[in-house]
KOLKE-857218 format. One record per residue: chain; x, y, z of N, C-alpha, C in turn. Coordinates in Angstrom, 2 decimals, padded with zeros to 5 digits. Layout:
N
[A,[X,Y,Z],[X,Y,Z],[X,Y,Z]]
...
# end
This chain:
68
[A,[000.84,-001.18,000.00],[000.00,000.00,000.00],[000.89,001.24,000.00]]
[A,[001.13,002.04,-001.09],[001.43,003.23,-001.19],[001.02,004.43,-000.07]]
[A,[001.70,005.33,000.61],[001.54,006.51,001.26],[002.02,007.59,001.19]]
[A,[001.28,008.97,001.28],[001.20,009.78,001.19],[001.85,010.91,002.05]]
[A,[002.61,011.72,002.21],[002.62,012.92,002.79],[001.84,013.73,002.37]]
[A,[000.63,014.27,003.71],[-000.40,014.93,003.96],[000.19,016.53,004.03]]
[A,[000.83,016.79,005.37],[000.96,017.66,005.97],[002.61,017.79,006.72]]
[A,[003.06,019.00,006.32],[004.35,019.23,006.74],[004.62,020.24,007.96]]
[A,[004.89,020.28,009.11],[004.89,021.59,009.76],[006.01,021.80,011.05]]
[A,[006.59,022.23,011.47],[007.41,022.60,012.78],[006.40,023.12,013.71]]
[A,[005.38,022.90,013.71],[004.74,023.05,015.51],[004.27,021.64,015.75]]
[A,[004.56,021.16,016.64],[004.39,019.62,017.38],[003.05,019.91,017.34]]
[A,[002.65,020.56,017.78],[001.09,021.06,018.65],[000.32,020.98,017.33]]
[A,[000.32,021.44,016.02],[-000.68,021.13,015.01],[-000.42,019.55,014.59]]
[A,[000.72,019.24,014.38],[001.12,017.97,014.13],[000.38,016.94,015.11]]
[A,[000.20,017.11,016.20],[-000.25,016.32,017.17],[-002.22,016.25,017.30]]
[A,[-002.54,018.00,017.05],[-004.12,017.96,016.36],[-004.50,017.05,015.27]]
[A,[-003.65,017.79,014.26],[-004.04,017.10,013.30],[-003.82,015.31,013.34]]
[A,[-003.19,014.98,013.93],[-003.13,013.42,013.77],[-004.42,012.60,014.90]]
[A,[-004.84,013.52,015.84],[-006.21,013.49,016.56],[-007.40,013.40,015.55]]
[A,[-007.14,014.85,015.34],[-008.94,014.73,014.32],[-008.60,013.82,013.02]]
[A,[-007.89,013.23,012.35],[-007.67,012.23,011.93],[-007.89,010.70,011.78]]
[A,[-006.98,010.37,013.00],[-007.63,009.29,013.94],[-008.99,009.18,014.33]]
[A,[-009.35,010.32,014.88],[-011.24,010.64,015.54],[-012.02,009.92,014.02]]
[A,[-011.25,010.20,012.99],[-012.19,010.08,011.82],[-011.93,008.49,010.92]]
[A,[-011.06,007.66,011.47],[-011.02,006.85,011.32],[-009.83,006.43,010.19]]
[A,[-008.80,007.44,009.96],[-008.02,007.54,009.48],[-006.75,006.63,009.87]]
[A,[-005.86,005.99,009.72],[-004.45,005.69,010.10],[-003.42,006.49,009.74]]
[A,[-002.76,007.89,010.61],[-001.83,008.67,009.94],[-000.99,008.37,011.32]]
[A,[000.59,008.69,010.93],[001.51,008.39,011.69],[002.42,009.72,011.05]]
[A,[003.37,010.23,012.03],[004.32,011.30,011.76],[005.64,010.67,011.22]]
[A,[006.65,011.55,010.89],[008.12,011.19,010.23],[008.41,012.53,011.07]]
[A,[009.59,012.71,011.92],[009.91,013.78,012.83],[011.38,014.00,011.98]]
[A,[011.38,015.36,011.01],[012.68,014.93,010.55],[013.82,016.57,010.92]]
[A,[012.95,017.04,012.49],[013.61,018.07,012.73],[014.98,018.00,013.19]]
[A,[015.62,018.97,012.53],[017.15,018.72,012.93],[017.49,019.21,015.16]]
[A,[017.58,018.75,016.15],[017.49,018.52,017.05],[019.21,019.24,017.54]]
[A,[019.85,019.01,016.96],[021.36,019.51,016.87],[021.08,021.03,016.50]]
[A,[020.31,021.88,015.77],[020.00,023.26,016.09],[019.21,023.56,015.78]]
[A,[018.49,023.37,017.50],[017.95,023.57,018.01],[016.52,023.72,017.20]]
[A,[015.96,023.02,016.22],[014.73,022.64,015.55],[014.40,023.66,014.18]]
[A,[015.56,024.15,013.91],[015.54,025.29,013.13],[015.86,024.56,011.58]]
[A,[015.62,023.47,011.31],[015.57,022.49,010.01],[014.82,022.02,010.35]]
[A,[014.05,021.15,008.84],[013.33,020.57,008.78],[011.91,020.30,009.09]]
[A,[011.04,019.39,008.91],[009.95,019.51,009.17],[009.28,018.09,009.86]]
[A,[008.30,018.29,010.36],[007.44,017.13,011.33],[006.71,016.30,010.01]]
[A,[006.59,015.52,009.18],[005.01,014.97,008.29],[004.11,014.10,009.08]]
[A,[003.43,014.40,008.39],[002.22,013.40,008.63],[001.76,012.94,007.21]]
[A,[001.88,011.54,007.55],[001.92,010.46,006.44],[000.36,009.39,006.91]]
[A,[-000.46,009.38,005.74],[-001.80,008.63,005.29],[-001.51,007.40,004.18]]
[A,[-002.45,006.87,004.28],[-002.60,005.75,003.02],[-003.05,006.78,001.84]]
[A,[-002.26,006.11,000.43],[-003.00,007.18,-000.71],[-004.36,006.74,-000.58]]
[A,[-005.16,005.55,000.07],[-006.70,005.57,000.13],[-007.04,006.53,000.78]]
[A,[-006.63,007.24,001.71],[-007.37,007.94,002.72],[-006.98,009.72,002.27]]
[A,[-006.05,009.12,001.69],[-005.52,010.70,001.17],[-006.56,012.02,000.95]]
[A,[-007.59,012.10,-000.17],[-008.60,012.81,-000.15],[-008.94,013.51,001.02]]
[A,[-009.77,012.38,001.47],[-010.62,012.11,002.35],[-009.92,013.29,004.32]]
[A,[-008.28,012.54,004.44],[-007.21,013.33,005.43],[-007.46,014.93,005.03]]
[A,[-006.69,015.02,003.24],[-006.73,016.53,003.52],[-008.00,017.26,003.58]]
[A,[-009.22,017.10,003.59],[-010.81,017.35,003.53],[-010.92,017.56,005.38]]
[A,[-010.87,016.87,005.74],[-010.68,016.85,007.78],[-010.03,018.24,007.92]]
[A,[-008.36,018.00,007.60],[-007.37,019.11,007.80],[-007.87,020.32,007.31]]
[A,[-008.56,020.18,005.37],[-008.92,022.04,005.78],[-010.07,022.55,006.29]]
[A,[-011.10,021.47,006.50],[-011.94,022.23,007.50],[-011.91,021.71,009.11]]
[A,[-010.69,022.07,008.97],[-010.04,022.02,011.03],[-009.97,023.47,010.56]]
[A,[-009.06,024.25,009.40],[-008.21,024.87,008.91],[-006.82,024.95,009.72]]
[A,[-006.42,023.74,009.56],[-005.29,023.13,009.11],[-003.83,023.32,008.35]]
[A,[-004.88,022.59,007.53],[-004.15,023.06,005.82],[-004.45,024.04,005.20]]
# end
């Protein structure tokens, strides 16, 4: 099964919503944390990764959270 990157962001705190109202909706999304930690979080980004089935369906949730 092919997957998707949904959503890219450096605040834990949306990253962590969004993978809530997600889940709530019956979704399976899981993060990739690919912030650089060595300084001090100023690279890179958090994803959140879906099935391409659910894909649609994820970013539709996310922009009316407004989200995305």
């Amino acid at each position: 099964m092919k997957n998707e990157t949904i959503f890219l962001s450096v605040s834990a705190i949306k990253v962590n919503t969004a993978i809530h109202l997600l889940n709530e909706a019956g979704i399976n999304a899981h993060t990739i944390n690919k912030m650089d930690s060595a300084h001090a979080n100023l690279f890179g980004a958090i994803q959140i990764i879906v099935s391409k089935d659910d894909e649609i369906e994820a970013q539709r949730i996310l922009e009316e959270a407004e989200i995305l």
